[in-house]
VOGU-3710 file (C-alpha; in Angstrom, 3 decimals, decimal comma):
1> xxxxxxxxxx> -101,420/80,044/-32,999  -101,125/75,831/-32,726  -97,637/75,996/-34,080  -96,271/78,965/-31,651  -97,862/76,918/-28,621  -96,092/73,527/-30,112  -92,642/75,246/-30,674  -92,871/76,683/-27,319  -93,879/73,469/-26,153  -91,221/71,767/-27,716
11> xxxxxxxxxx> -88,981/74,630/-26,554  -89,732/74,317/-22,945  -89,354/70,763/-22,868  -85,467/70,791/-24,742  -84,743/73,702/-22,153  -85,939/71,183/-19,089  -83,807/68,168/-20,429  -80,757/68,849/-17,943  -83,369/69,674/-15,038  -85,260/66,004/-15,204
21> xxxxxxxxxx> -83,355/63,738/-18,288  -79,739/62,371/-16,494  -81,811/61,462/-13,376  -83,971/59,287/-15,048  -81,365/57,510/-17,186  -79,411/57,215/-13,949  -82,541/55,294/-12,331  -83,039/53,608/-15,290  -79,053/52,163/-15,538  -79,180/51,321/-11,846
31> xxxxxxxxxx> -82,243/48,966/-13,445  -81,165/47,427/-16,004  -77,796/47,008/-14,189  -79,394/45,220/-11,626  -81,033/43,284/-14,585  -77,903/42,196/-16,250  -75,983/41,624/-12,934  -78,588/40,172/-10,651  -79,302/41,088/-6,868  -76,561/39,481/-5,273
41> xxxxxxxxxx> -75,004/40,966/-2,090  -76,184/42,147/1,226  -76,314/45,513/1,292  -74,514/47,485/4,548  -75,988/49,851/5,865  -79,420/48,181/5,337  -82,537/45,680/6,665  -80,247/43,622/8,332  -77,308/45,065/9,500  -77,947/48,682/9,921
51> xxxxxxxxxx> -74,714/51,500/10,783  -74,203/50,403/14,186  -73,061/47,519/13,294  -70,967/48,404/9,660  -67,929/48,585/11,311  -68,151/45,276/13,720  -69,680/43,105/10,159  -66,487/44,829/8,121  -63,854/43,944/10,724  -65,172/40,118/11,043
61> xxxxxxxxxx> -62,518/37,698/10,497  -64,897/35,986/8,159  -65,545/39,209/6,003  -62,193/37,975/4,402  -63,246/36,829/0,758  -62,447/39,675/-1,618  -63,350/37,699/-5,067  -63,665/34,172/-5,511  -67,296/33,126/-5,370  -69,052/36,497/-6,277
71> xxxxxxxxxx> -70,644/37,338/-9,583  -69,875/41,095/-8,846  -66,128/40,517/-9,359  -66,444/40,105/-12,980  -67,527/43,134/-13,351  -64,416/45,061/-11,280  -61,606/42,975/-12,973  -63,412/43,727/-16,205  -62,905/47,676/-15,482  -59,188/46,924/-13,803
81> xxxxxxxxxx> -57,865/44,594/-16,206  -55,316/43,529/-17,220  -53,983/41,343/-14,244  -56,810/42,034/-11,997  -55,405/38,446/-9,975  -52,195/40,617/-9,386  -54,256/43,509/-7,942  -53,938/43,736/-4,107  -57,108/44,443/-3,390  -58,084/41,294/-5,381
91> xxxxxxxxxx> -55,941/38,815/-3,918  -57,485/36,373/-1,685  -56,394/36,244/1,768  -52,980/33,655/2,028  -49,656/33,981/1,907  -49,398/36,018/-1,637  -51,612/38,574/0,001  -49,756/38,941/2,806  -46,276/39,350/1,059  -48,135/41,421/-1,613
101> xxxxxxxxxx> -49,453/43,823/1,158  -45,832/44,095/2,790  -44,297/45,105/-0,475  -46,615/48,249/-0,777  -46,275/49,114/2,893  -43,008/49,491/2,711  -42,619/51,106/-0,400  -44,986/53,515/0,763  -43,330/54,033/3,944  -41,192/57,019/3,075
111> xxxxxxxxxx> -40,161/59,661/5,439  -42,551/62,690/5,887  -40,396/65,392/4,509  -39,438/63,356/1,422  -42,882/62,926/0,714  -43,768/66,751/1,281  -40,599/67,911/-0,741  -41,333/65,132/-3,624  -45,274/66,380/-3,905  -43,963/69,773/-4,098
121> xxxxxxxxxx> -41,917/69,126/-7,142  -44,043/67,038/-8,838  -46,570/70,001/-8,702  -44,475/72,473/-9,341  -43,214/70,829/-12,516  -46,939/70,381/-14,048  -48,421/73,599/-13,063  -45,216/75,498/-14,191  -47,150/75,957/-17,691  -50,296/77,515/-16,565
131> xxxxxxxxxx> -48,948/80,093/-14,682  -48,187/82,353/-17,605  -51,709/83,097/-18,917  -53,988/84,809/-16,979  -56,612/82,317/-16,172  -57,391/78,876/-17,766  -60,675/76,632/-17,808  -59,598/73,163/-17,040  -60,858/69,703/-15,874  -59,223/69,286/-12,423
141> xxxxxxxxxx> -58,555/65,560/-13,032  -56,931/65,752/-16,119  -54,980/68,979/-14,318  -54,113/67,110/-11,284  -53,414/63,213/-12,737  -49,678/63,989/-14,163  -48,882/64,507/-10,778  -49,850/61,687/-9,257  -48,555/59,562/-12,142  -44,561/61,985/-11,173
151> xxxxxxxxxx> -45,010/61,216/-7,760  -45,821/57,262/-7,670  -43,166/56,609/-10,595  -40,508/58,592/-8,701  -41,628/56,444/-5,125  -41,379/53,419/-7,387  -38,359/53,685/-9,437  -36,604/56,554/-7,532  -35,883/58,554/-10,112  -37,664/61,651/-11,645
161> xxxxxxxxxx> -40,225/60,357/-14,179  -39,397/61,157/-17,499  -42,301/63,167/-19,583  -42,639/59,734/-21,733  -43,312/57,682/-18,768  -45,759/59,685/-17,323  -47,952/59,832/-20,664  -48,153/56,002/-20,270  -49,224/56,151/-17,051  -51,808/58,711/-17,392
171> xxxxxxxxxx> -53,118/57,351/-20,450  -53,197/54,168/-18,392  -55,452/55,897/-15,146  -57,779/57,606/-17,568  -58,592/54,301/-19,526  -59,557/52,713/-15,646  -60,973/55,494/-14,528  -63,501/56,819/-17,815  -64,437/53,135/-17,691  -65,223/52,849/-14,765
181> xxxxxxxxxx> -67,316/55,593/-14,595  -69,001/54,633/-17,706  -68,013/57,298/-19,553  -65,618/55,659/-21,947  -65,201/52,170/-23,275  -62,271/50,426/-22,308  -58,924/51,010/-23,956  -56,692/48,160/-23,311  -54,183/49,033/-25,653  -53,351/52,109/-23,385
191> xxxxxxxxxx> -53,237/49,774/-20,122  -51,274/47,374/-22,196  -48,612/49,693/-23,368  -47,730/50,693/-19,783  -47,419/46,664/-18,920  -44,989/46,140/-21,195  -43,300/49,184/-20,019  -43,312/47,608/-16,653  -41,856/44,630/-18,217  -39,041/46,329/-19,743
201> xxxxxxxxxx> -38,117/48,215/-16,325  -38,068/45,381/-14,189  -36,300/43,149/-16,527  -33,376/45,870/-16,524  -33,443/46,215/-12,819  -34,914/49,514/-12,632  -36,761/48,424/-9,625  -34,790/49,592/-6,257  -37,477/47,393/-4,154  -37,427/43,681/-3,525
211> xxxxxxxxxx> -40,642/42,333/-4,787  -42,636/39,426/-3,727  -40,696/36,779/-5,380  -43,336/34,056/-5,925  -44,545/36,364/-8,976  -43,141/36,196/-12,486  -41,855/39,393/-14,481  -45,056/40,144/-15,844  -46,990/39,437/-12,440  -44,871/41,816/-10,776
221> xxxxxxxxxx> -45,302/44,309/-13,024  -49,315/43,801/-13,080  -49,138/44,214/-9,376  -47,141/47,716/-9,820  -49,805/48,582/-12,341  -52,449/47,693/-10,301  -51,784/49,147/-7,046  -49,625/51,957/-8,204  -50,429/53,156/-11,495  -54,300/52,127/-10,926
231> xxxxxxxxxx> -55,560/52,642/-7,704  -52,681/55,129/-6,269  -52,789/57,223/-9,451  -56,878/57,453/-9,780  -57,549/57,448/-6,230  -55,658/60,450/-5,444  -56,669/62,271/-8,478  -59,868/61,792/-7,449  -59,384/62,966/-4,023  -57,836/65,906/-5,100
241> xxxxxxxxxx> -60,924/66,735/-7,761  -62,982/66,535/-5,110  -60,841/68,926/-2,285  -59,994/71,186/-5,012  -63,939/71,635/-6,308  -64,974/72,078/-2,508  -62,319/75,038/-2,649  -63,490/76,408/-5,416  -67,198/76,407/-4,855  -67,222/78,422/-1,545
251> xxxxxxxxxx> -64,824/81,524/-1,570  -64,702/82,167/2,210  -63,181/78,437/2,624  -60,869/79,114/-0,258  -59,891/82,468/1,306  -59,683/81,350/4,406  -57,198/78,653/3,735  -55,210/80,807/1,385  -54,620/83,448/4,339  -52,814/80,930/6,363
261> xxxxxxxxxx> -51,470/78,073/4,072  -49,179/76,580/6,665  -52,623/75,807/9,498  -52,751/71,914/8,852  -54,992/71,252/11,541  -57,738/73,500/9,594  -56,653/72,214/5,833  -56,614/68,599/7,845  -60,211/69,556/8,624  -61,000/70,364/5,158
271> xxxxxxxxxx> -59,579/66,923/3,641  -62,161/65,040/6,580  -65,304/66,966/5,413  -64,103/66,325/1,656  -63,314/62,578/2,152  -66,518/62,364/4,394  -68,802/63,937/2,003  -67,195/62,368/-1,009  -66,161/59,086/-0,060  -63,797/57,818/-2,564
281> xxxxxxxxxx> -64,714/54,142/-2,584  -68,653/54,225/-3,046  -69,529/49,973/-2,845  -66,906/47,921/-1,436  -67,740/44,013/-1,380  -66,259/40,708/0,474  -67,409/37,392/1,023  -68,030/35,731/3,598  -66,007/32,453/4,781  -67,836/31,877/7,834
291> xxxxxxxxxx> -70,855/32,892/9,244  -70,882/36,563/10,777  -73,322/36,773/13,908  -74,758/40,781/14,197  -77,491/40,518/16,705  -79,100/38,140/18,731  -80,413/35,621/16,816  -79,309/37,257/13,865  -76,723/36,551/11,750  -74,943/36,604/8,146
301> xxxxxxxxxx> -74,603/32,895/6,877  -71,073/31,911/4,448  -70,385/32,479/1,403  -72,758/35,616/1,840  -71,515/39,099/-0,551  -71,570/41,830/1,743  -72,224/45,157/-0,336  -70,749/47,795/2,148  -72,199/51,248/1,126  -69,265/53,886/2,606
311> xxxxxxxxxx> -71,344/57,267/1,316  -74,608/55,847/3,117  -72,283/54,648/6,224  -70,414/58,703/6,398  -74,128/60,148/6,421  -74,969/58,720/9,396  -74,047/59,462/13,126  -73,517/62,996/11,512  -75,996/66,828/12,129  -77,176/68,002/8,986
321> xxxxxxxxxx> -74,870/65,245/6,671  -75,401/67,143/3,624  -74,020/70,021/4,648  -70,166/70,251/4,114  -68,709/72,353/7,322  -65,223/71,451/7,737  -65,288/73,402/11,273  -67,459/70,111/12,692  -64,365/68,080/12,885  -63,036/70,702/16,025
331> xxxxxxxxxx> -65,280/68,780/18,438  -65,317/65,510/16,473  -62,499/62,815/16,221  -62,617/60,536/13,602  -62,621/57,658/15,742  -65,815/58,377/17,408  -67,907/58,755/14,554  -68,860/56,666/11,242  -66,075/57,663/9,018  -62,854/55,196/7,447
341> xxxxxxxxxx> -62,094/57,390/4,648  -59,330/54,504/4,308  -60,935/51,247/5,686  -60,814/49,520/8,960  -57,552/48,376/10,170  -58,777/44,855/10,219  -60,033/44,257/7,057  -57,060/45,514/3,907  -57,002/48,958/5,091  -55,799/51,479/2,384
351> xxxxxxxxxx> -51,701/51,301/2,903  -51,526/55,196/1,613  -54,076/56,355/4,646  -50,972/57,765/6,335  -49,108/59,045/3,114  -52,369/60,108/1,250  -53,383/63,103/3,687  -49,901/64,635/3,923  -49,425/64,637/-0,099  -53,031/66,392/-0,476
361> xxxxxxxxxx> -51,936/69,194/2,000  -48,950/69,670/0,077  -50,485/69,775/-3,044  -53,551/72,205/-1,813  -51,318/74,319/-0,689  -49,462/74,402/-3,827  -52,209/74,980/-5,984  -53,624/77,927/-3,773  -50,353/79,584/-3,908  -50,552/79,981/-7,940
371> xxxxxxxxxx> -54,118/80,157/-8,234  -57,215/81,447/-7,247  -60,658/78,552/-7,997  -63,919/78,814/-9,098  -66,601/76,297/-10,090  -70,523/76,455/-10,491  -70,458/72,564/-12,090  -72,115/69,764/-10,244  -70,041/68,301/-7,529  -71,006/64,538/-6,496
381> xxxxxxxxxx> -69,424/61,597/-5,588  -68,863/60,210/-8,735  -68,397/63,077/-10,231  -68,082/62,262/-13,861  -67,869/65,512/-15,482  -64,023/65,691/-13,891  -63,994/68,691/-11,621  -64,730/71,669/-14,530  -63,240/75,323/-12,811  -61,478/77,874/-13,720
391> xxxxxxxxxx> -57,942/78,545/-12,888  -56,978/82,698/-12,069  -53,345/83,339/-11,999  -52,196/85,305/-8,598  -49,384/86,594/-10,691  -51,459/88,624/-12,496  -53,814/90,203/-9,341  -57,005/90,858/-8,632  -59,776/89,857/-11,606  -62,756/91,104/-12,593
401> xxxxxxxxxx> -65,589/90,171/-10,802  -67,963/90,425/-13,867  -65,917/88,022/-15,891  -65,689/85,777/-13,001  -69,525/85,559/-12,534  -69,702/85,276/-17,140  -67,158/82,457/-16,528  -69,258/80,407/-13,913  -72,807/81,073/-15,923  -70,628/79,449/-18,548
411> xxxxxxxxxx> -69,548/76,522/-16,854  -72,593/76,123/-14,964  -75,021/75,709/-18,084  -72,192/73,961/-19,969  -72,116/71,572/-17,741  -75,900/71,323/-17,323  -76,124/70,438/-21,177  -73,048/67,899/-21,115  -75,011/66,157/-18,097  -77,375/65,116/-20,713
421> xxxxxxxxxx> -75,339/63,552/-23,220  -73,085/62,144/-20,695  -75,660/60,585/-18,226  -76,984/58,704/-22,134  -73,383/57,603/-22,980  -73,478/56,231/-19,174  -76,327/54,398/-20,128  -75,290/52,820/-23,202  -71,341/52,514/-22,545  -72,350/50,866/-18,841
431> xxxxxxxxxx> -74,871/48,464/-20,145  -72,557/46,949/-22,656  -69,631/46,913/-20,538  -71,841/45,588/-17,373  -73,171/42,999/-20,314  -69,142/41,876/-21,612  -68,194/41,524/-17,944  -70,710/39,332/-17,452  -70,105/37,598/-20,855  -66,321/37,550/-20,732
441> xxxxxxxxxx> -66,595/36,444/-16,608  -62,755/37,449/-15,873  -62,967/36,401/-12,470  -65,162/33,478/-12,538  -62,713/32,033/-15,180  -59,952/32,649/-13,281  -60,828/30,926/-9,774  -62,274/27,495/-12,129  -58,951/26,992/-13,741  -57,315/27,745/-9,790
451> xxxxxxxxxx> -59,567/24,836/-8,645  -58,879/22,717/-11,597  -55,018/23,032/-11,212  -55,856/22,526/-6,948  -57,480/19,097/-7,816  -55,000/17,896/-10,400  -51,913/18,522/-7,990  -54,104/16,980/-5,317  -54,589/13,792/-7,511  -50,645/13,736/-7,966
461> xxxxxxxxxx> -49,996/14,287/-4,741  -52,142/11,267/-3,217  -50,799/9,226/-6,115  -48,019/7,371/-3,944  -45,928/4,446/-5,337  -47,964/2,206/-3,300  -51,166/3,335/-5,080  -49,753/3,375/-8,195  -48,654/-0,469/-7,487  -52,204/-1,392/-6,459
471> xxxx> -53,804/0,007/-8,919  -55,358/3,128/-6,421  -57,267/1,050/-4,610  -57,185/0,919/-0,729
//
């Protein structure tokens, strides 16, 4: 009788693992993280500058430090490495930034139809294979990523991206984004592969664009690897996991879209609620170069690291937050509530926040016209687990309703179980990268050799013939 009532003791508590176990070990990363990495930053929304005033402390003039000075920014050039000093959003404010963030402008500045006709190919081309069979079970990233990594090589270089180039560039936005999520160690020999790439195109003049000239070869070519083949490449991926599992998960939105693919205003409504609900930059930080007054008698001193939380910020100002209703944004205008899916136009807003929402309509509606979605998997902000669903051809009609309803039990409890494992690989895999950024400090590094070659030109420069003559002295 003991040894029943221990095996179905022991039963009961291996069947509760996904129900209790990733929760804790996410509680107890965010700990030892905080451990390892210290307290630093003010965090915004919080005790001292609460959602009202998020927007006024993120458009300061002196919220202008991006990463010299904070602790923090080891650990993000550690995960975007290599040439995190080339990446725009890591570029202090000056005149490298400024060229920098001309430069992406206007290579992102194509003309709405070319952008709607290019995002159509690009899809077209990597979907063509699943088509044929009658449904598939797929990770939405890893579906969705080649066609990001078509799209930006083609708005780069011009030219359609050859199947070679686009395995580089892949290989090089899983690598960021896995680590990042602390799924995955880092694989710099994948990044590194698609520098010297880079290298090799720019030093044949592949590159239609004039870029910033103060950069070398292989600065330039960090800087196309950073904004384009990093952030452009995973942040749209991303975006699109997360439309594409909202889909999926509720079948009157899905159908309702699908019945009238052309409506952008009600697809545009979709993308809000999606980017609202799952914000694509979770902590964004900058540091203060000046002191930042919120309320009377009140104020952020310099050389402060503001933490600014964008999930906490969407949540408020908004009925019922948790609750995803696309049909909210009909009486709501973006402008009037606590939502910059892209930034704030006066602090390095995102330069794709007018390209970004005409490619993912594009691409929505070219997924729903092959496919019918379906997901039971967890869907958060992070999401980690990379958008599991399951892909129904329309060429092949209707399907089954019972092996639809198998299929999600399936992916429901598989991903239950891999939530387990992968929430204990985020634990160990985050700890020791957290722990190498700290050890390796990229960024700290970086800025103490800048200051040592500041003072050494200073010293030349105040070495005048007269000086030199007299020994220095005045």
């Amino acid at each position: 009788m003991h040894v029943w009532i221990s095996l179905s003791a022991a039963l009961l508590f291996i069947l509760s693992l996904p129900y209790w176990l990733p929760t804790r070990i996410q509680a107890l990363r965010a700990r030892i993280f905080t451990l390892i990495n210290g307290e630093e930053g003010i965090a915004i929304p919080g005790k001292l500058v609460d959602a009202e005033h998020f927007k006024q402390v993120y458009s300061h003039p002196a919220a202008d430090g991006r990463s010299r000075g904070a602790a923090l920014s080891d650990l993000f050039w550690y995960w975007l490495s290599p040439g995190p000093e080339m990446h725009q959003e890591h570029i202090e404010n000056g005149p490298l930034y400024q060229e920098v963030e001309r430069t992406t402008r206007y290579i992102l500045g194509i003309p709405r139809k070319s952008a709607e006709e290019l995002t159509s190919r690009c899809v077209s081309r990597v979907l063509a294979g699943y088509e044929a069979a009658h449904a598939h079970l797929v990770r939405l990233r890893d579906l969705i990523m080649p066609v990001w990594a078509e799209f930006y090589y083609e708005v780069v270089f011009g030219e359609p991206c050859s199947a070679a180039a686009r395995d580089l560039i892949v290989g090089n936005a899983n690598a960021v984004v896995t680590a990042l999520k602390c799924c995955g160690l880092r694989h710099m020999e994948k990044r590194n592969r698609l520098t010297q790439f880079l290298i090799r195109q720019l030093q044949a003049g592949k590159v239609p664009h004039k870029l910033p000239g103060r950069m070398s070869i292989r600065q330039q070519a960090l800087y196309l690897q950073g904004a384009f083949f990093n952030t452009a490449v995973v942040q749209m991926s991303e975006a699109m996991v997360h439309l594409l599992m909202a889909i999926a998960q509720r079948p009157d939105l899905q159908a309702k879209i699908a019945a009238n693919l052309e409506d952008d205003r009600y697809l545009g409504h979709v993308i809000a609620e999606t980017l609202r609900v799952y914000p694509l930059f979770g902590i964004s930080h900058r540091i203060t170069s000046g002191e930042i007054p919120v309320t009377d008698g009140c104020s952020i001193p310099r050389n402060s690291v503001l933490c600014f939380n964008h999930a906490e910020f969407h949540r408020s100002s908004f009925e019922d937050p948790d609750r995803f209703d696309p049909d909210r944004w009909e009486k709501l205008s973006p402008h009037q509530v606590n939502y910059i899916p892209f930034g704030v136009t006066a602090n390095r807003p995102c330069p794709a926040s007018g390209l970004a929402p005409i490619t993912m309509r594009v691409a929505t509606r070219e997924v729903l016209k092959r496919f019918s979605l379906c997901s039971s998997a967890s869907h958060i902000r992070s999401i980690p687990n990379r958008g599991p669903c399951r892909l129904e051809s329309k060429r092949f009609g209707n399907h089954s309703a019972h092996t639809r309803n198998v299929m999600l039990a399936f992916i429901y409890l598989r991903d239950q179980w891999e939530d387990v494992w992968r929430s204990a690989v985020q634990l160990t895999l985050g700890v020791y990268m957290v722990w190498d950024a700290r050890r390796q400090k990229l960024c700290q590094t970086y800025f103490n050799a800048l200051a040592g070659d500041e003072v050494r030109a200073s010293s030349r420069a105040q070495q005048t013939p007269e000086n030199i003559r007299s020994g220095g002295s005045m």
